[in-house]
C-alpha positions as CSV (number, residue, x, y, z in Angstrom):
1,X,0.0,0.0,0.0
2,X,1.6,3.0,-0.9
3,X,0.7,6.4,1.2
4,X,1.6,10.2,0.3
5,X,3.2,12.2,2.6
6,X,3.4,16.5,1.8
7,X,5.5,18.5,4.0
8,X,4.1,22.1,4.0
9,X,7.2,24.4,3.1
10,X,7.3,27.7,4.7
11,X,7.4,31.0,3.0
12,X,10.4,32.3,5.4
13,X,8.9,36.2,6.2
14,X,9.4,35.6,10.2
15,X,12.8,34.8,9.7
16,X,13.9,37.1,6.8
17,X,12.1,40.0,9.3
18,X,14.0,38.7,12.4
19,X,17.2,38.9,10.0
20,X,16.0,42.2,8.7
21,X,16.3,43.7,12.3
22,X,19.9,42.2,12.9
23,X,21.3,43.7,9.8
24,X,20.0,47.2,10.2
25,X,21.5,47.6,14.3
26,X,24.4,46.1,12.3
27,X,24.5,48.7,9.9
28,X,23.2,51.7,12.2
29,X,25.2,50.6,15.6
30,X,28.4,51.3,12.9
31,X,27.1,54.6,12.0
32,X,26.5,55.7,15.5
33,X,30.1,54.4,16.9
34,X,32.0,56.8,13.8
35,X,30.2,59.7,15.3
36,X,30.7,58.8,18.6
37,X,34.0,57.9,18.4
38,X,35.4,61.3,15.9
39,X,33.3,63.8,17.4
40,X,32.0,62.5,20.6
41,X,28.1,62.7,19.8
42,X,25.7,61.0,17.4
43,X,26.0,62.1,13.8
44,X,24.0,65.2,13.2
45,X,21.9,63.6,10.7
46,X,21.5,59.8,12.9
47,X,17.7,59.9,13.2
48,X,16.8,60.7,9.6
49,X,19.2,58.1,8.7
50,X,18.3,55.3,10.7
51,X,14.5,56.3,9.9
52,X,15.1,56.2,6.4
53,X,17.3,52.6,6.5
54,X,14.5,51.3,8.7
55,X,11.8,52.4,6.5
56,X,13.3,51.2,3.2
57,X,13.9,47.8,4.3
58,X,10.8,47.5,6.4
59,X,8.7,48.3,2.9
60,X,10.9,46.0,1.0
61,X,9.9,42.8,3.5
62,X,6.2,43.8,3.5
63,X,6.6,43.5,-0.2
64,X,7.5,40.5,-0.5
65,X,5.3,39.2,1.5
66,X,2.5,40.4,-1.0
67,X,5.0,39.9,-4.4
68,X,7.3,37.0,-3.3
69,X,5.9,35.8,-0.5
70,X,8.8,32.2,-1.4
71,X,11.5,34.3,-2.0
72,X,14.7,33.6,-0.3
73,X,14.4,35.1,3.2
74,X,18.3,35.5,3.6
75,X,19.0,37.2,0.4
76,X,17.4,40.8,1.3
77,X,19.0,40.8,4.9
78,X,22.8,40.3,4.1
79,X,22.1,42.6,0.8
80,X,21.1,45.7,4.0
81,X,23.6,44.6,6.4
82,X,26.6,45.0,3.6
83,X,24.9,48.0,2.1
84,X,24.8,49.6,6.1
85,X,28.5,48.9,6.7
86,X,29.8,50.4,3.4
87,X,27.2,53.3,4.2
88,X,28.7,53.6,7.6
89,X,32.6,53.1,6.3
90,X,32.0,56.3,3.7
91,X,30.3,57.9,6.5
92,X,33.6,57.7,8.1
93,X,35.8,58.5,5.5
94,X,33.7,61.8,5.0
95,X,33.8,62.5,8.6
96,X,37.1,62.3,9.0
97,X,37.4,65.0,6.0
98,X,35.8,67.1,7.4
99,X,37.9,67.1,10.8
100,X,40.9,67.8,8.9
101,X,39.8,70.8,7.0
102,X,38.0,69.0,3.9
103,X,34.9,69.6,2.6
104,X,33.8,65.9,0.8
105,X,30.0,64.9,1.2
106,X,29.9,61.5,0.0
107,X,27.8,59.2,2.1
108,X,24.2,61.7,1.7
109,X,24.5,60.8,-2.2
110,X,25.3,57.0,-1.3
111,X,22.6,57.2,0.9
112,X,20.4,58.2,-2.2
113,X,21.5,55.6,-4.7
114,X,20.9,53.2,-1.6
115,X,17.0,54.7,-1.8
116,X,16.5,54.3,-5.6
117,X,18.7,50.8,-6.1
118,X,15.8,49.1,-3.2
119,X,13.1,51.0,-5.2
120,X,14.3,49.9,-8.5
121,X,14.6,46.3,-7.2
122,X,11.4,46.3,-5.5
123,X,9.9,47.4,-8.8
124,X,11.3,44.5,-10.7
125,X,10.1,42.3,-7.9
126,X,6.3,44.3,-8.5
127,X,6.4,44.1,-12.3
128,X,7.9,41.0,-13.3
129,X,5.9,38.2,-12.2
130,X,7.7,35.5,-14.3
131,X,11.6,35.4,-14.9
132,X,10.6,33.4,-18.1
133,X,9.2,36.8,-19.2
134,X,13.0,37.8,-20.0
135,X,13.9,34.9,-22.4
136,X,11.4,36.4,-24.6
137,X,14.6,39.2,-24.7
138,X,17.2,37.3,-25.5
139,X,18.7,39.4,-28.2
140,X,17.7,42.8,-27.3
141,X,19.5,42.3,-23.9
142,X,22.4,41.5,-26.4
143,X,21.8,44.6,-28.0
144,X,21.4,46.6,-24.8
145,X,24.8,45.5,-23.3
146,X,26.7,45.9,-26.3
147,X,25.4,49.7,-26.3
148,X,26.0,50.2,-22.6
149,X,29.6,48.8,-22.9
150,X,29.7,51.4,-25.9
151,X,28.5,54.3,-24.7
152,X,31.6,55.5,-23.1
153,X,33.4,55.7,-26.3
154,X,30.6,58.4,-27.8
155,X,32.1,61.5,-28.1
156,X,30.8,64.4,-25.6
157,X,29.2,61.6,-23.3
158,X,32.1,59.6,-22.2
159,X,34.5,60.6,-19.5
160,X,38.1,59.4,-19.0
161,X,39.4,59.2,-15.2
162,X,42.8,58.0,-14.0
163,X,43.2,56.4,-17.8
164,X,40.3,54.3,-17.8
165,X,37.2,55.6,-20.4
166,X,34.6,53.6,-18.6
167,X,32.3,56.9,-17.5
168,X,29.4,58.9,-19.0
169,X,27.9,61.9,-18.0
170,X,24.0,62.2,-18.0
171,X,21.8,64.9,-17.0
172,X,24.5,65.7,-14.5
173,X,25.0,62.4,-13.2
174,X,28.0,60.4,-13.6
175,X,27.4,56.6,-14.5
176,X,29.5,53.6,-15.3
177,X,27.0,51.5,-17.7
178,X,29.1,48.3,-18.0
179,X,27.6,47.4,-14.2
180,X,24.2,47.9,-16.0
181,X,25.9,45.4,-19.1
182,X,27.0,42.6,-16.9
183,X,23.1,41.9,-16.4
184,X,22.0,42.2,-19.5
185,X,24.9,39.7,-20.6
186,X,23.7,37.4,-17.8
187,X,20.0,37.6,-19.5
188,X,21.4,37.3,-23.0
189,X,23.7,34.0,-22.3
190,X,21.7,32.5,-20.0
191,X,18.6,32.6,-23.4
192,X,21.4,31.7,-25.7
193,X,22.8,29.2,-23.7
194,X,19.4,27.4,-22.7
195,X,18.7,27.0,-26.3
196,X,21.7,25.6,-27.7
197,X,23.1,23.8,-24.6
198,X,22.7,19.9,-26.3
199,X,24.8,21.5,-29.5
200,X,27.7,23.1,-26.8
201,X,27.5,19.8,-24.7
202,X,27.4,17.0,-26.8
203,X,28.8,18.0,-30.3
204,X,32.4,17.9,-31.2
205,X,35.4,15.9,-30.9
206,X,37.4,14.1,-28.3
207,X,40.8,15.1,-27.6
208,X,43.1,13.6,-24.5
209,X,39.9,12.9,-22.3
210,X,38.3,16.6,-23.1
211,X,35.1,17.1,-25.2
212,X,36.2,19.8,-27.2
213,X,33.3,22.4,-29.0
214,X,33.3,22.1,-32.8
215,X,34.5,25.0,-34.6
216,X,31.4,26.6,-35.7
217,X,30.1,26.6,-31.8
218,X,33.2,28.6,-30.7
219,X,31.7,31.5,-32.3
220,X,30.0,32.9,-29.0
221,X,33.0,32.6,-27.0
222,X,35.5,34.4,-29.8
223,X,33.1,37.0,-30.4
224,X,32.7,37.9,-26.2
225,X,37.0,37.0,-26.1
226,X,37.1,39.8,-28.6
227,X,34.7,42.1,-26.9
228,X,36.4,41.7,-23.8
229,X,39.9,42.8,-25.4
230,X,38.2,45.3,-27.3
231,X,37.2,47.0,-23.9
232,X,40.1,46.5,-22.5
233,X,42.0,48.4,-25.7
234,X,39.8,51.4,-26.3
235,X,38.6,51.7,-23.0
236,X,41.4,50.6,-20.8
237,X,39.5,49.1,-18.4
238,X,41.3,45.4,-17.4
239,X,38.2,44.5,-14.6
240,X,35.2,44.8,-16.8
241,X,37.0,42.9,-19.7
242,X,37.5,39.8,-17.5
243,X,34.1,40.2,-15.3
244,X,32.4,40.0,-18.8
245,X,35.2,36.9,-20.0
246,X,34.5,35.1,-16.6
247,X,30.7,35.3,-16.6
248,X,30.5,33.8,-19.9
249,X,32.9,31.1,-19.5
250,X,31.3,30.3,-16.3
251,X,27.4,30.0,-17.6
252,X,28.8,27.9,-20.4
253,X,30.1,25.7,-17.7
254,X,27.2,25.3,-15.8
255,X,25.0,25.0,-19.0
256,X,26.9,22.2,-20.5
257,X,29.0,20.4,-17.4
258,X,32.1,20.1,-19.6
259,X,35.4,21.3,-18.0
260,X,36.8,21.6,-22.2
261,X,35.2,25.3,-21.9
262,X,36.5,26.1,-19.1
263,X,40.1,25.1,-20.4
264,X,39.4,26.8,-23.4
265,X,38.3,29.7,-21.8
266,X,41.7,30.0,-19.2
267,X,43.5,29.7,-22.2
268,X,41.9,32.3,-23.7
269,X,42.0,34.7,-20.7
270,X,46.0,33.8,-20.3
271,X,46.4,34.2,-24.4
272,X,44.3,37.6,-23.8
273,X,46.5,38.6,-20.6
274,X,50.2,38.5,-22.3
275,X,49.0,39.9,-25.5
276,X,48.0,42.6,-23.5
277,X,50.9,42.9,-21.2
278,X,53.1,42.9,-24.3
279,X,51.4,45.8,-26.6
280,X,49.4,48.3,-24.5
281,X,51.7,50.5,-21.7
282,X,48.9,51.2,-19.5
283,X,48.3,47.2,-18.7
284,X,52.3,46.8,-18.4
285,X,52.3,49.4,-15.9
286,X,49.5,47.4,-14.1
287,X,51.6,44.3,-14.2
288,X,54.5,45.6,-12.8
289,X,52.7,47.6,-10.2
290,X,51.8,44.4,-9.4
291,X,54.8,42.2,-9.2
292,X,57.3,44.7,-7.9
293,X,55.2,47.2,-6.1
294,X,58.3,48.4,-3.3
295,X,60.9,48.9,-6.3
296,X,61.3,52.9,-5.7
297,X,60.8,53.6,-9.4
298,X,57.9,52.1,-9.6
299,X,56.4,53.3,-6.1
300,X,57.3,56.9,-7.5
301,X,56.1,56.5,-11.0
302,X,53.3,59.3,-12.0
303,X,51.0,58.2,-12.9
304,X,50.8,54.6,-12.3
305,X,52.8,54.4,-9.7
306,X,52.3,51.5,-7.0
307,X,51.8,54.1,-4.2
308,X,48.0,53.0,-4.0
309,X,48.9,49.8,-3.5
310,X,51.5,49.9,-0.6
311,X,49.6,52.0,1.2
312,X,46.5,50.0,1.4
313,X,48.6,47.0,2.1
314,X,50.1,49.2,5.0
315,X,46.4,49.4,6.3
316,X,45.8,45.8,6.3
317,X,48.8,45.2,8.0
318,X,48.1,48.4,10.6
319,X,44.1,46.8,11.5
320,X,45.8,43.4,12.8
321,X,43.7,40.7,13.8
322,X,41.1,42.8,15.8
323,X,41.3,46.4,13.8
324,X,41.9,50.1,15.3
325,X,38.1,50.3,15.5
326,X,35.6,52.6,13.9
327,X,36.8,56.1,13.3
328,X,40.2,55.0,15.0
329,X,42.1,54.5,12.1
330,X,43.8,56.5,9.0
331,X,41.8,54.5,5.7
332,X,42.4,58.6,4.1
333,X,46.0,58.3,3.6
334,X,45.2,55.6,0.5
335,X,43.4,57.2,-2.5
336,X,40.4,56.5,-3.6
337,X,39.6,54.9,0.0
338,X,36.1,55.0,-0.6
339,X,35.2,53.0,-3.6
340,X,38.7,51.1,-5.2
341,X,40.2,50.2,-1.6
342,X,37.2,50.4,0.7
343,X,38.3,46.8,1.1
344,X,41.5,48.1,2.8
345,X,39.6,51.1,4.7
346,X,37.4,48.2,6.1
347,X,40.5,46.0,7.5
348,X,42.2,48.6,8.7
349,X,39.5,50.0,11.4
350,X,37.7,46.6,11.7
351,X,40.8,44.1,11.3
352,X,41.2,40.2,9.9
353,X,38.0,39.3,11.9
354,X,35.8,41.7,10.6
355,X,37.0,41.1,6.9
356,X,36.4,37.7,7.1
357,X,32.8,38.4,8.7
358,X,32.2,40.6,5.6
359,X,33.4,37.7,3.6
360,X,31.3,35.3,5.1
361,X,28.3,37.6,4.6
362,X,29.4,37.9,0.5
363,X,29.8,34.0,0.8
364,X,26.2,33.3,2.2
365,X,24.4,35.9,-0.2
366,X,26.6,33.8,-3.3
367,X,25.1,30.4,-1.8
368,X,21.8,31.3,-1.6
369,X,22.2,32.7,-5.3
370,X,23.4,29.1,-6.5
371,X,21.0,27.5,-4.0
372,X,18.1,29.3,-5.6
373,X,19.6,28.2,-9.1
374,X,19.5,24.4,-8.1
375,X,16.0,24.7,-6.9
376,X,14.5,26.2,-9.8
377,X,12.5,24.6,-11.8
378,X,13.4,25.6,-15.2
379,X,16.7,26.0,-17.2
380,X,16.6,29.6,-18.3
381,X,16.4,30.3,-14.6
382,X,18.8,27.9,-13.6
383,X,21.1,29.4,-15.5
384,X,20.3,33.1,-14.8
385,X,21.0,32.8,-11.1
386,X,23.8,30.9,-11.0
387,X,25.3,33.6,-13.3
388,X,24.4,36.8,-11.5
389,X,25.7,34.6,-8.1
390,X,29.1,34.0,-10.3
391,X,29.2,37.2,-11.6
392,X,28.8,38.8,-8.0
393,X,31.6,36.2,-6.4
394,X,33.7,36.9,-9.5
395,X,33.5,40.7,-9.2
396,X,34.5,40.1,-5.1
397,X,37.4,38.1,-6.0
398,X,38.8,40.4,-8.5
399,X,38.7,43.7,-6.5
400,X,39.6,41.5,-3.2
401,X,42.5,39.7,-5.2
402,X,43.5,43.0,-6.8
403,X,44.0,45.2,-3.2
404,X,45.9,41.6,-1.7
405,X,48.2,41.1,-4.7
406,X,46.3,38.2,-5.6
407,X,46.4,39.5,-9.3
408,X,47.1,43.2,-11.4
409,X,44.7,46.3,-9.9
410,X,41.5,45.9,-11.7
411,X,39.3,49.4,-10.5
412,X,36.0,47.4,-9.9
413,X,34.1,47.8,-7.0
414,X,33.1,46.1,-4.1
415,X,29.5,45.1,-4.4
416,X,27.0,47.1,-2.4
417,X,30.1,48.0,0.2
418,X,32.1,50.8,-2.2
419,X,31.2,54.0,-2.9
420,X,29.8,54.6,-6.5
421,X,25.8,54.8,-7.4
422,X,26.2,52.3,-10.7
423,X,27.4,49.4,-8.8
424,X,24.9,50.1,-6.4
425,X,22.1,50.1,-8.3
426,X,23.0,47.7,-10.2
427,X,23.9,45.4,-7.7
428,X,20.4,45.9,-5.8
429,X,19.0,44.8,-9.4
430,X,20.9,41.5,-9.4
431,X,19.4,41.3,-5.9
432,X,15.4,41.3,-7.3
433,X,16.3,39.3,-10.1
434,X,17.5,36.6,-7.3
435,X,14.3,37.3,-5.2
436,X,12.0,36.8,-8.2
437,X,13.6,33.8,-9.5
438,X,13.9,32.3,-5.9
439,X,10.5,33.0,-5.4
440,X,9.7,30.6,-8.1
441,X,12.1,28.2,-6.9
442,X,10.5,27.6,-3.0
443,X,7.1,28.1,-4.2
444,X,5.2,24.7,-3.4
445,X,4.1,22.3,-6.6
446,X,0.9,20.7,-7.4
447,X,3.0,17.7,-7.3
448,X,4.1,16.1,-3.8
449,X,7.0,17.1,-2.0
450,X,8.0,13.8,-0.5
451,X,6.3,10.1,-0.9
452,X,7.0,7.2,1.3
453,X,5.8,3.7,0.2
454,X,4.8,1.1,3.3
455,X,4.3,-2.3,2.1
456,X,3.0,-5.2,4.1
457,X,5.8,-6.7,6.4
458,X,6.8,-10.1,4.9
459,X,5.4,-12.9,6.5
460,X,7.9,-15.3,8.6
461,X,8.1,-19.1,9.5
462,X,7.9,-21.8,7.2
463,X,4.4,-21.2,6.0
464,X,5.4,-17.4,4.9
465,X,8.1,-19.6,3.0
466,X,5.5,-21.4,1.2
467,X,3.3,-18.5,0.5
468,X,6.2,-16.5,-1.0
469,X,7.4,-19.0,-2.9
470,X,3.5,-19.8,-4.1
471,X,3.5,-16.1,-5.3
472,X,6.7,-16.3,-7.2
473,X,5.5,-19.4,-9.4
474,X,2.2,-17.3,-9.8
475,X,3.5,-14.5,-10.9
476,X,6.1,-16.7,-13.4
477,X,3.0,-18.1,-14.8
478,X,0.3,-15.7,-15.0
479,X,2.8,-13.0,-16.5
């Protein structure tokens, strides 16, 4: 006899709110200690800022629990609690400007792009009700990334900064579209890649224990190889060419299962990488910044000098295991201590323990990502969230491994943490992409969750024997 047993799978809102409460005293306690620790008092603007974090995330949870009421319940909290510490780190930083004579205002426009990056998420969350929806798009997201990655080059909108062409100006606002690209790639290969997945897979020769791609299916992966150089020629710009390079690889990975792309693709990347190294200055000078960074020349080269580097490395090494503490330390003698080595600011005033707390939160919010990708129940979304979950890991690692000497100096940012209103909001995009899609991916079936078959216990003794055996030569005979 065979019984059906459902467990009832809960939609997560209790704990995503109890979560919800620990990230924002995480995030406010840190902006309350920087006041109290550089000027002795609470911030002057504390209350309209804790009001305003409180009421921003509180609107988000009661959203989804009308919108998404099965999306992840983790996702939104460690998104808040990483968005409040970078908040409070910048805070700091312009604090500490301001004791010293400088005038920088940083964290109230942070504070903004924090405002519409939740809004703009939440509004994906409200309008798209199906991530299916996007597959439809394939090819204009294509288009659309393509252009954004462009943009910079048009004459009268893009700016250059420190070398790299990666900016545009619009309507007084400066952006940095390739962190809008990276998720319209994601849509575009994640449609491309559901579609053609048996071809990529199964097609092709065997070489030395790798299934290798026939010819005509390494079109996709030239044509985004020579995108990513061309960025990184006319643009200058080494971290966007291989977040864009890695992405790819890694969906094609995940879509097919065969390691052959990903050896193709390292190849690539290292073929990419010397070429590079070997015809344009500007990524020579990275290299070398990189590999020699206490040579005196090189620390005293302008510009491109390694001057950046040793002194965030200095702050690492002055936070220790524990840190100096909030406001205790001196994150303004590194530029650019607010977006390119906020990673350095951090372990300098919080130490090795609270990096690898951050880290740890990063790691969590990437699980849940591919978690959500394993549950789903479709390959379109499958592949979509295990690519925004690589491409966020990816873009860690590179800006982590860049500040640490890991690899070459990249100038991405550190998700959600760094100061800069594109990463931001496009970061809080990849965030209701993940609750929309995970959403789906909890949401009960019609089908049962779990079935358990009893069947009568076997009878015993030497009868049993004979009624068993009596079966068998019944069931022989009658078929």
């Amino acid at each position: 006899m065979a019984t059906v047993e459902t467990t009832e799978v809960r939609p997560g809102r209790g704990a995503e709110l109890g979560l919800l409460v620990l990230a924002l005293a995480l995030g406010i306690g840190a902006y309350a200690l920087v006041g109290l620790q550089l000027t002795g008092e609470l911030p002057g603007r504390f209350y309209v800022y804790s009001i305003g974090t409180v009421v921003l995330a509180g609107a988000a949870h009661v959203l989804l629990r009308f919108k998404a009421p099965y999306a992840d319940p983790v996702i939104l909290p460690i998104a808040v609690a990483l968005n409040g510490i970078g908040l409070a780190m910048i805070f700091r930083l312009d604090l500490g400007s301001q004791v010293t004579g400088g005038t920088q205002d940083l964290a109230p426009r942070q504070l903004q792009w924090t405002a519409l990056g939740i809004l703009c998420a939440f509004a994906l969350v409200w309008f798209l009700r199906d991530h299916r929806t996007l597959r439809r798009y394939t090819y204009t997201a294509m288009i659309a990334g393509i252009v954004l990655v462009a943009l910079p080059l048009v004459p009268g909108l893009g700016t250059r900064i420190n070398g790299a062409q990666i900016w545009i100006n619009l309507f007084g606002f400066s952006l940095q579209p390739a962190e809008f690209a990276k998720v319209a790639f994601a849509i575009f290969f994640a449609g491309y890649l559901v579609t053609n997945r048996d071809t990529l897979a199964l097609a092709g020769p065997r070489v030395l224990g790798l299934q290798l791609p026939r010819l005509r299916d390494l079109g996709p992966i030239i044509i985004v190889w020579l995108v990513s150089l061309a960025i990184l020629v006319f643009e200058r710009d080494l971290g966007t060419s291989l977040l864009f390079f890695g992405l790819f690889v890694a969906m094609l990975y995940i879509a097919t299962e065969r390691v052959s792309w990903v050896v193709i693709g390292l190849l690539l990347i290292a073929v990419g990488a010397v070429l590079a190294a070997s015809t344009f200055g500007h990524v020579q000078a990275r290299v070398d910044v990189w590999l020699h960074p206490f040579d005196p020349e090189i620390f005293g080269r302008s510009p491109g000098g390694s001057g950046q580097l040793v002194g965030g490395l200095f702050s690492l090494g002055n936070g220790g295991l524990f840190g100096t503490g909030w406001g205790a330390g001196y994150p303004r003698t590194v530029p650019y201590a607010f977006s390119d080595f906020i990673y350095a600011s951090l372990g300098e005033e919080l130490g090795l323990t609270g990096l690898i707390g951050i880290l740890l939160a990063y790691l969590v919010l990437v699980e849940r990502g591919l978690r959500t990708a394993i549950g789903v129940r479709d390959g379109f979304g499958k592949l979509l969230a295990g690519g925004l979950a690589f491409v966020m890991a990816w873009q860690l690692f590179v800006v982590v491994g860049g500040i640490t000497r890991i690899i070459p100096l990249t100038g991405l940012t550190m998700p959600f943490v760094a100061q800069g209103g594109s990463s931001l909001l496009a970061n809080w995009l990849v965030v209701g992409l993940l609750l929309r899609i995970s959403d789906d991916a909890r949401r009960p079936s019609s089908l049962p969750v779990r079935c358990r078959l009893y069947t009568a216990p076997r009878p015993r003794g030497r009868g049993g024997a004979r009624r068993r055996a009596a079966a068998g030569s019944n069931k022989r005979g009658g078929g």
